[in-house]
N, C-alpha and C positions, 0 to 999 in steps of 0.2 A: 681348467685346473685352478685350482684357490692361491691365489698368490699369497707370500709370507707372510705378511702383512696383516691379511683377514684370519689367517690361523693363529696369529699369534691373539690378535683382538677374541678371539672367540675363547681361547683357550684361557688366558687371561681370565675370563668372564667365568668361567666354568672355575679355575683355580678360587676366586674369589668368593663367589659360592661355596665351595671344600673349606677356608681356612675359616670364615667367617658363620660357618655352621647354620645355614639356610638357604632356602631358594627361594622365587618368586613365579608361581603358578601364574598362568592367565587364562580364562578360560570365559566365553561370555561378554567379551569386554569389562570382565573383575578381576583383579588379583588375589591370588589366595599366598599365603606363607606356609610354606613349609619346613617345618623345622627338621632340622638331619636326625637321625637315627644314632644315640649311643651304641659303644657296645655294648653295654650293660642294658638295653632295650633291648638288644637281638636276644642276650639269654632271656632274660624275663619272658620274652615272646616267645622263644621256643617252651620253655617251664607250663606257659598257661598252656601252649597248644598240647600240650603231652596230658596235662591232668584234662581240657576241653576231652580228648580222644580215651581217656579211662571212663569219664563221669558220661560218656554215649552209648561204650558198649556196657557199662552197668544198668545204663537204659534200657537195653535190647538193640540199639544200633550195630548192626554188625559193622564186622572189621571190613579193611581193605581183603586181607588172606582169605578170609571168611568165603568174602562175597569172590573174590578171582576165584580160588578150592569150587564152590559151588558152580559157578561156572563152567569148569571142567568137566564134573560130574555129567553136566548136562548136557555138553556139546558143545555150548555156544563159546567156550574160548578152550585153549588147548595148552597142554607144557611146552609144547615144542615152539606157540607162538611167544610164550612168556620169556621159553629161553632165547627165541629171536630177538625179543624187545631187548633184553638188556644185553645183546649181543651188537645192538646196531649200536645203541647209545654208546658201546664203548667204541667203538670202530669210529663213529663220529668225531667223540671226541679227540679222537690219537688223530685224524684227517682234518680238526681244526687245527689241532696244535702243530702240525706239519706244513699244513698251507703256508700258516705265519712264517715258515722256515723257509720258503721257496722265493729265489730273488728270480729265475729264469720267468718273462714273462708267457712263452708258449705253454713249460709246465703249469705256471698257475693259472690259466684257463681252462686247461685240462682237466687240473685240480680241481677247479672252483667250481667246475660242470658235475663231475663226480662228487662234488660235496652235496650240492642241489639236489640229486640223485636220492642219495642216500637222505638227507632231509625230509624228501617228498615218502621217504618207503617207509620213515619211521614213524612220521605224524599218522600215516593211516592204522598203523597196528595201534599208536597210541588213542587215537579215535575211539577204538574196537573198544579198547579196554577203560578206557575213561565213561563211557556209557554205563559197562557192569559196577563202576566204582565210583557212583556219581554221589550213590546215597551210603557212603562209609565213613564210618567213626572220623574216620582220616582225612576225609575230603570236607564233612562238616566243619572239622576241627582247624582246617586250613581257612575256610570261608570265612570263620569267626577271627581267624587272626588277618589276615589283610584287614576285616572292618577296624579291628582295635588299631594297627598299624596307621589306619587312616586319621581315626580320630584322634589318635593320639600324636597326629604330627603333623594338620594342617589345620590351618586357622584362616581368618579374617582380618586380622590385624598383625603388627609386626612384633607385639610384644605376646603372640601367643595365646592368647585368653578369650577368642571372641571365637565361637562354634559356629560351622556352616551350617547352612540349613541341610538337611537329611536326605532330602529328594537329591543332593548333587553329587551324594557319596559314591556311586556308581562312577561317575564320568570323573572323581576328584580322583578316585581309585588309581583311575588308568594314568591321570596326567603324573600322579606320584611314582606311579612304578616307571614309566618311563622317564622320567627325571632322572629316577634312582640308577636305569641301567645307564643312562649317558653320563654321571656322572662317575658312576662307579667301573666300568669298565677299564681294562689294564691299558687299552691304548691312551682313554683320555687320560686317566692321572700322570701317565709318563711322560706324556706331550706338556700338560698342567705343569709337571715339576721341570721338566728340561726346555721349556721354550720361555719360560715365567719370571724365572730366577730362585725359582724356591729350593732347585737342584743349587745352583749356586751357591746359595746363604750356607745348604745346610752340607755342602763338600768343608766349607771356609769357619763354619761351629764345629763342626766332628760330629754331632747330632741333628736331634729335634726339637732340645729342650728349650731352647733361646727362643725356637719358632713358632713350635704349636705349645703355648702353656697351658696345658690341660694332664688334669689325673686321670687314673683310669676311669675315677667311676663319671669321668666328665667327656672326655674325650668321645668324640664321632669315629663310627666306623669308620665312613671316608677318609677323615684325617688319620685316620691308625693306618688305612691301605697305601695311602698319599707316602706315610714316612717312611713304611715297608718296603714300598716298589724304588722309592729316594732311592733309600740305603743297598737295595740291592742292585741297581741301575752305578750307583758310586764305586761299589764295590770291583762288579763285573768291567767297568773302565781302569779301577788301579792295577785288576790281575790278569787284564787281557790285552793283548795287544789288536787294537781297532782298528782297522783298514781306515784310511779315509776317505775312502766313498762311501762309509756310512755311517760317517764320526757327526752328520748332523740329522739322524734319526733316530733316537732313543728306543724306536720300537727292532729296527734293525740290530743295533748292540746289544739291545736283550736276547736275540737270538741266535746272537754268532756266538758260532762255536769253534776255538782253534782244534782243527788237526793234525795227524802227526803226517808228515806227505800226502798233505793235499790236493795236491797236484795229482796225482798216481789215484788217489781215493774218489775224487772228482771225473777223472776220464773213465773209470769201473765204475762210476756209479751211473753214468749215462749210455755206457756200452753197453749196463745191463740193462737200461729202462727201454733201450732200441729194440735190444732182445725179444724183450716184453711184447712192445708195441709191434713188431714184426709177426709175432706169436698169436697175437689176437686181431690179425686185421687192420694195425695201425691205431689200432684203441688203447685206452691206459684206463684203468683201475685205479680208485682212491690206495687200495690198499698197496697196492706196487710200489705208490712216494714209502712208505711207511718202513719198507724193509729196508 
């Protein structure tokens, strides 16, 4: 297990990156810079992908619809799969967000095996369908924005201005979006703000203004998500009252929830999950946590 210590160093590291609006790629034994993402870049970027996805199908590229409808027609994919897919992805996500809620560690193994599950049965239907949708207005139009995303956000030097060579955009691609998910994910920036001090500063400002000086048309996603989760992490501590066994987890206070007889709601909730588990052989279902 990672002692305090290395958590705080790492996170630290990550926070610094978020306030300071860049990172540093390595890749090759070279450093690349990459510059964080305005918000004002994510609309831009979605604007071009919407007029990219007009200017293909007035080419003749068909659509995603287009190309899944024809599909049908022919066999090769079906409504019932289509209404499968967006059937798993919601179940997924309601069995992510439930997971996070789960402190018993027997349930969340249970959980976590039935989330696998489900993970494994939705990438193959997504497989199916990303074949028929490989060559659509929609999916061109996506390809053409990660390239722009790329270019337009990593560099060779630290002031921005120096172009990587072309051949590395493939592999620059990858190291960017995965930056992007470590840095952007709800656990890191909570950890970032509550282990950092930046929760601190901005309990004892009342705001964000003092901390992050940035307009809108300046300001980083990151840093817009950073004050968001702040302020809603500050919040949920003045109007709740925090067990303290988990008054030094910020991922855990984001998830509790006060009840009215707890006590009574807790013992019914696991004499029905026995019920369950009794009913199916000792087996639990993702969707069982859910109810």
């Amino acid at each position: 297990m990672m002692k305090k210590k290395e958590n705080k160093k790492i996170y630290s590291a990550l926070l610094l990156d978020i306030v300071r609006g860049h990172s540093v790629l390595e890749y090759s034994n070279r450093f690349y810079y990459f510059k964080h993402f305005k918000v004002v870049d994510f609309l831009e970027f979605d604007h071009l992908q919407e007029q990219d996805i007009k200017k293909s199908i007035s080419s003749g590229i068909k659509s995603e619809k287009d190309l899944v409808d024809s599909s049908i027609k022919v066999g090769s994919w079906s409504v019932a799969e289509e209404e499968s897919l967006k059937s798993q992805e919601w179940m997924l996500k309601k069995s992510i967000t439930a997971f996070g809620k789960i402190t018993d560690l027997a349930q969340k193994k249970v959980f976590e095996s039935q989330i696998e599950s489900q993970k494994k049965k939705l990438n193959k239907l997504k497989t199916k369908r990303a074949k028929i949708t490989s060559y659509s207005a929609e999916h061109l139009a996506e390809l053409k924005k990660v390239k722009r995303m790329t270019q337009r956000s990593v560099f060779l030097d630290p002031n921005f201005t120096e172009a990587y060579d072309a051949q590395e955009e493939t592999i620059l691609a990858t190291l960017l979006f995965a930056k992007v998910n470590e840095l952007g994910s709800r656990e890191t920036l909570l950890r970032c703000s509550y282990f950092c001090g930046f929760f601190d500063l901005f309990a004892a400002s009342g705001g964000p203004s003092t901390l992050i000086n940035q307009s809108f048309l300046e300001i980083t996603d990151l840093q817009k998500n950073l004050i968001v989760l702040t302020h809603a992490l500050l919040n949920k501590i003045k109007n709740t009252s925090i067990p303290d066994e988990i008054a030094s987890d910020p991922i855990r206070i984001m998830d509790y929830e006060e009840k009215d007889d707890a006590a009574a709601k807790v013992s019914h909730g696991t004499d029905d999950l026995k019920l369950k588990m009794n009913a199916r052989g000792g087996k639990l279902k993702a969707e069982d946590f859910l109810s």
